[in-house]
C-alpha positions, 0 to 999 in steps of 0.5 A, a space after each residue: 500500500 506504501 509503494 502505491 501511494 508514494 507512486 501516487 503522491 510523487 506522479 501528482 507533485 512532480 507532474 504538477 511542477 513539470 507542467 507548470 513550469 514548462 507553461 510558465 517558461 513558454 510565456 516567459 519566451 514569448 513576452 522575451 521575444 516581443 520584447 527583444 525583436 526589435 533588437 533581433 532585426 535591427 542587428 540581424 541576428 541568425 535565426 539559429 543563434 537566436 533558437 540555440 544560443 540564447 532561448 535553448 540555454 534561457 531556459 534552464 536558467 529561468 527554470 531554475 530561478 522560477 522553481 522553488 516557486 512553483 514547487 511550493 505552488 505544485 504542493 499546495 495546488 495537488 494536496 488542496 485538491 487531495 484534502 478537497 476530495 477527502 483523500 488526506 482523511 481517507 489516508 490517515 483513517 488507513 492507519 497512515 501517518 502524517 509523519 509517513 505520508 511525507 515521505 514521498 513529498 520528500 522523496 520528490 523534493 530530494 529529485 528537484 534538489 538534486 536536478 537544482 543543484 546540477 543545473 546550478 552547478 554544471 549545466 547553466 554556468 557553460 549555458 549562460 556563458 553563450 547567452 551572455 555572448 550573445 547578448 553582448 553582440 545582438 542586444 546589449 553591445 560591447 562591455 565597456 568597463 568605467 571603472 576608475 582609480 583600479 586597485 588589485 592585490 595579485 599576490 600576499 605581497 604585490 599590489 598594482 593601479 591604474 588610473 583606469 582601463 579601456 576594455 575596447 583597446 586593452 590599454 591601462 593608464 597611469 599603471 603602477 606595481 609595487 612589491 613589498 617585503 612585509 610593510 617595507 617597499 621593496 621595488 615600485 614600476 611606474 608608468 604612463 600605460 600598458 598594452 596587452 599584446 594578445 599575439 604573444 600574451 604579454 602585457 608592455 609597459 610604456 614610459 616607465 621607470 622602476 625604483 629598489 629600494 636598498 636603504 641607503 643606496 636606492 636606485 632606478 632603472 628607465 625606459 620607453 617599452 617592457 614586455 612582462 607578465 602580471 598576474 592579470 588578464 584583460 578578462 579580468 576588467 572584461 567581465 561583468 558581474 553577472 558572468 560569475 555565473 558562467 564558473 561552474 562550481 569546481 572553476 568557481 572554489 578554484 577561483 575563489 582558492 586563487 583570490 585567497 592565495 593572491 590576499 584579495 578581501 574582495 570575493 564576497 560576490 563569488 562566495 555568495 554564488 557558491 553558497 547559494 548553489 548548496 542553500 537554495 537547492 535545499 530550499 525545495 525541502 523548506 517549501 514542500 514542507 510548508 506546502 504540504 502542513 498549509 494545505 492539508 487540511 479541507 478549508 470552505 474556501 477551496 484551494 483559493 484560500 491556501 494558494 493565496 497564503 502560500 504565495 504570500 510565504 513563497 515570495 516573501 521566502 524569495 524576497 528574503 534570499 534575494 535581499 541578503 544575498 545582496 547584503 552579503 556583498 557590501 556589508 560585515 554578515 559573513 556570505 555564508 550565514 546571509 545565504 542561509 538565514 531564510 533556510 532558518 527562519 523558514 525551516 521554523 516556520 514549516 516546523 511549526 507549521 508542522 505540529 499544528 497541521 491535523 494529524 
């Protein structure tokens, strides 16, 4: 009897979902390409480009946005109906427990979880890298990096500047390096610019001169043109902030590895994504839970009433993560707590929830 009506729960809610959520993503596209037509025919993108590199991987990343939400919704619409037709009573009137007539929810949410956390984790990094590219030809155009007054830490005891740099041209002006031995200055190169020379992947230094510092007996060496490596590369001023999604989350803990070594204090941003691809998955135990006790019980007012409630938690759920994600990248709350603060405060409501639901 378990067997049959764990069948029968999962068919119900993962049916739900699936059907919702491709309903959902296919109006998304069509509001998506009203909106961006214009863009499409004006820079003439092939038609092929428009189907394979940008809608075939927009997908997958809206669905995974818009999931947690119709879970909870999936949930509550297939248990109001089951407690509408008396089906809940007539379950735990068999001798079912509450307890026990979870376990296929979870069962379920264990299988969204897990093809959450894949796509996060694998799937749509390499997916959003093409529709970014994409999009930086046919809608948004070329990425110009504004940034003044640049300041990079590439090792414990390196540091450079630049005044700013063009991404168009590859060129950083009024560019220095400095190399420290502890707190004591070692060497400092100053120059009026660089160039990144992509034919032998180098960068040249222009106009500079370099000053050691040996006590008493400093010294300085000039010159018109240097080539060298730094411990930076032109994709470094190139990306957008949103491109730290395209690290799949091996490439993401390796780069995070490489700010640490380098002594950057700046990775708040990429700690944040990669709590969140371990956070949100378990999200979709949070809200099936809180579905399940919300709806189980047969109100006068029909699933009317439960799905106005539940969309009211869901959101606000959403809203919250959203919000101190967010916080985590400018403020002192550690990355990993603010991903994981609406998982705790929302795992108590679902316990309370729990208990008072009909047993």
């Amino acid at each position: 009897m378990f067997k049959i009506l764990d069948r029968y729960i999962m068919k119900k809610f993962l049916g739900t979902f699936f059907y919702s959520l491709v309903l959902l993503i296919s109006i998304i596209i069509v509001f998506d390409i009203q909106e961006k037509l214009d863009d499409f025919i004006e820079k003439k993108a092939p038609f092929e480009a428009i189907l394979f590199d940008y809608y075939l991987n927009f997908a997958p990343y809206y669905a995974n946005m818009f999931m947690f939400l119709f879970i909870f919704i999936s949930v509550i619409f297939f248990t109001s109906k089951l407690a509408g037709n008396s089906e809940i009573i007539a379950i735990l009137s068999a001798g079912i427990s509450f307890r026990r007539m979870l376990v296929p929810y979870f069962e379920s949410a264990a299988i969204l979880a897990a093809l959450s956390f894949f796509l996060s984790a694998y799937v749509i990094p390499p997916a959003t890298d093409i529709r970014l590219k994409f999009e930086n030809i046919y809608i948004k155009g070329t990425y110009v990096n504004d940034s003044k007054n640049i300041h990079r830490q590439t090792s414990p005891d390196t540091f450079i500047y630049m005044q700013n740099y063009v991404t168009t041209s590859n060129v950083g002006y009024k560019f220095s390096w400095e190399k420290f031995d502890g707190n004591i200055l070692k060497e400092k190169l100053m120059s009026d610019f660089i160039v990144w020379d992509s034919i032998h992947n180098k960068w040249t230094i222009n106009n500079y001169y370099i000053r050691y510092f040996n006590g008493d007996s400093d010294s300085v060496v000039t010159g018109r043109k240097m080539d060298t490596t730094l411990a930076i590369l032109p994709k470094d001023f190139n990306q957008r902030l949103n491109q730290i999604e395209t690290l799949t989350s091996p490439e993401l803990h390796e780069y995070i590895d490489e700010q640490r070594m380098r002594g950057s204090d700046n990775i708040e941003a990429f700690l944040v994504e990669s709590y969140k691809r371990i956070a949100f998955p378990f999200a979709c135990f949070i809200l099936t839970l809180i579905g399940v006790t919300l709806s189980c019980k047969k109100v006068r007012g029909g699933i009317g009433i439960n799905l106005g409630v539940g969309l009211a938690l869901s959101f606000s759920y959403i809203l919250f993560m959203q919000v101190f994600c967010e916080f985590a990248k400018g403020s002192s709350l550690p990355p990993l707590l603010a991903v994981w603060i609406p998982n705790i405060i929302y795992t108590i409501i679902g316990v309370v929830l729990y208990f008072k639901a009909p047993k």
